[in-house]
C-alpha positions as CSV (number, residue, x, y, z in Angstrom):
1,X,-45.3,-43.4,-108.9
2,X,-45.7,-47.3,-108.4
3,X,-44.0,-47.4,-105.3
4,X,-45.9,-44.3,-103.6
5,X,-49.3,-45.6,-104.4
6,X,-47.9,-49.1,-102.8
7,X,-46.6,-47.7,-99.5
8,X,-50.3,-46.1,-99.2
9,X,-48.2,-42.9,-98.7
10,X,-48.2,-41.1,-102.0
11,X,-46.0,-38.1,-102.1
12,X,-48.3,-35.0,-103.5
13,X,-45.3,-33.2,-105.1
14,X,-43.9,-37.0,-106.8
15,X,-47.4,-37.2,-108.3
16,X,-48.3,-33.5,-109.1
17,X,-44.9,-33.7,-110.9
18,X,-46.1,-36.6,-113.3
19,X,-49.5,-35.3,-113.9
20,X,-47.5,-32.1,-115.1
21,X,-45.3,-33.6,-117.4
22,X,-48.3,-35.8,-119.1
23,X,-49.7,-32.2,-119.4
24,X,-47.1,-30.8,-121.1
25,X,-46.6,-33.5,-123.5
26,X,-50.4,-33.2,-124.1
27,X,-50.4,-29.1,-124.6
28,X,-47.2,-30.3,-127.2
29,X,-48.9,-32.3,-129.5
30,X,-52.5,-31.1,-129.1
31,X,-52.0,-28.8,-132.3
32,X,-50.7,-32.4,-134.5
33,X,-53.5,-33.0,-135.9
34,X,-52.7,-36.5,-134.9
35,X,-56.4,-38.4,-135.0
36,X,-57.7,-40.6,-132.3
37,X,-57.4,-44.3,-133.4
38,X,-56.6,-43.2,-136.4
39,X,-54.5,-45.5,-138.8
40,X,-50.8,-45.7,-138.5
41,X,-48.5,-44.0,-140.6
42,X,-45.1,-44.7,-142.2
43,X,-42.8,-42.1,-142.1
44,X,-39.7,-43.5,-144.3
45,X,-38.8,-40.3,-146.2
46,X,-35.4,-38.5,-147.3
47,X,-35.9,-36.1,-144.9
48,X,-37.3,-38.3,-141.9
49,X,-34.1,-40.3,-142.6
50,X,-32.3,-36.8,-142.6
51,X,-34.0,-35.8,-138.9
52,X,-33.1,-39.5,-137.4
53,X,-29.5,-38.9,-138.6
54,X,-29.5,-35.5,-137.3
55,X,-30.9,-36.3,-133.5
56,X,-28.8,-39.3,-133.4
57,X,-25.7,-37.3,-134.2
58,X,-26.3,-34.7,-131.4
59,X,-26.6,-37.1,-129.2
60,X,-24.1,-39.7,-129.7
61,X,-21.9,-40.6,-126.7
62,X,-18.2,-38.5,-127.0
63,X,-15.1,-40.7,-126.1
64,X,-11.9,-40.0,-124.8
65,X,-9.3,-39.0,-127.8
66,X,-6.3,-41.0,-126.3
67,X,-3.8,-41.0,-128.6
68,X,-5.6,-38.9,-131.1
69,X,-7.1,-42.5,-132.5
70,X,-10.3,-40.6,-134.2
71,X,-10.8,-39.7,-136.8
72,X,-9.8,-43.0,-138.0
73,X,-7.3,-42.8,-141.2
74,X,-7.5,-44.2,-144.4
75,X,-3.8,-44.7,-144.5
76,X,-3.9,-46.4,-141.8
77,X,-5.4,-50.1,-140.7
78,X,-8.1,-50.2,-138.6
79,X,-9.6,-53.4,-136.6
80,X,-12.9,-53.8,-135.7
81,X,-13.7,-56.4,-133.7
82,X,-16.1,-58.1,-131.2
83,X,-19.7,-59.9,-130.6
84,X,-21.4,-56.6,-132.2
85,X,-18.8,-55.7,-134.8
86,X,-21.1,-56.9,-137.2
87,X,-24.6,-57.0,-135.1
88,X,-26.9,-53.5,-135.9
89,X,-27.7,-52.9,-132.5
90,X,-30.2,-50.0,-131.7
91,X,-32.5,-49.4,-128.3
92,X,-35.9,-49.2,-127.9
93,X,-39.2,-51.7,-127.0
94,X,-41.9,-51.3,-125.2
95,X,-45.3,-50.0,-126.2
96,X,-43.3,-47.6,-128.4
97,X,-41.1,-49.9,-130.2
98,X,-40.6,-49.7,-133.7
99,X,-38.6,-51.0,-136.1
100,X,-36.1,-49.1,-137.7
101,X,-36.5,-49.1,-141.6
102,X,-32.6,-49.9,-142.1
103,X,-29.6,-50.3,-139.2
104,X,-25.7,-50.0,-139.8
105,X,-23.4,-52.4,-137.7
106,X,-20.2,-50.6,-136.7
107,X,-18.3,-51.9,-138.9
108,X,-20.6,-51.3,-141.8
109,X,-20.4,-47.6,-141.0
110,X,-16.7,-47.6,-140.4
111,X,-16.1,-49.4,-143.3
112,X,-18.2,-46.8,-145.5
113,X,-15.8,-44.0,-143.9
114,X,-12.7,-45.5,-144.6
């Protein structure tokens, strides 16, 4: 959208397109009951935790099975290793960034399976 309204050339369909998605996410949450300027909320409960865990589980990336590697074993040794073995990395920033109320490093969470 930044680029058509530089060239002076603004593509009608390219911005139609955006104003219908800001629409939709409007007609979404317009039944919220979410106030205007009203005061933030935390929202660190069992079952927020529960959703989180849910959402990031259906859409975790799937990895090739070489070997038949995974699951890991608990009779077996595993390795983990690297810059961000042991760095909780998760994405986000922005005007929407937030921080998350607790993070697992790999090899927390592989060490907690094993």
């Amino acid at each position: 959208l930044k680029f058509n309204a530089s060239t002076n050339k603004p593509f009608t369909h390219v911005i139609d397109e955006r104003v219908r998605a800001v629409l939709r996410l409007v007609k979404k949450v317009a039944g919220l009951d979410i106030k205007e300027l009203g005061p933030e909320r935390e929202a660190n409960t069992p079952e927020t935790a529960t959703l989180l865990r849910k959402i990031g589980n259906e859409s975790i990336v799937l990895l090739k099975n070489d070997n038949n590697i995974l699951p890991f074993k608990k009779d077996k040794k595993t390795l983990v290793i690297g810059p961000n073995a042991k760095v909780a990395t998760y994405h986000g920033g922005g005007s929407a960034s937030l921080p998350a109320y607790y993070a697992v490093t790999p090899y927390d969470g592989i060490a907690a399976k094993l």
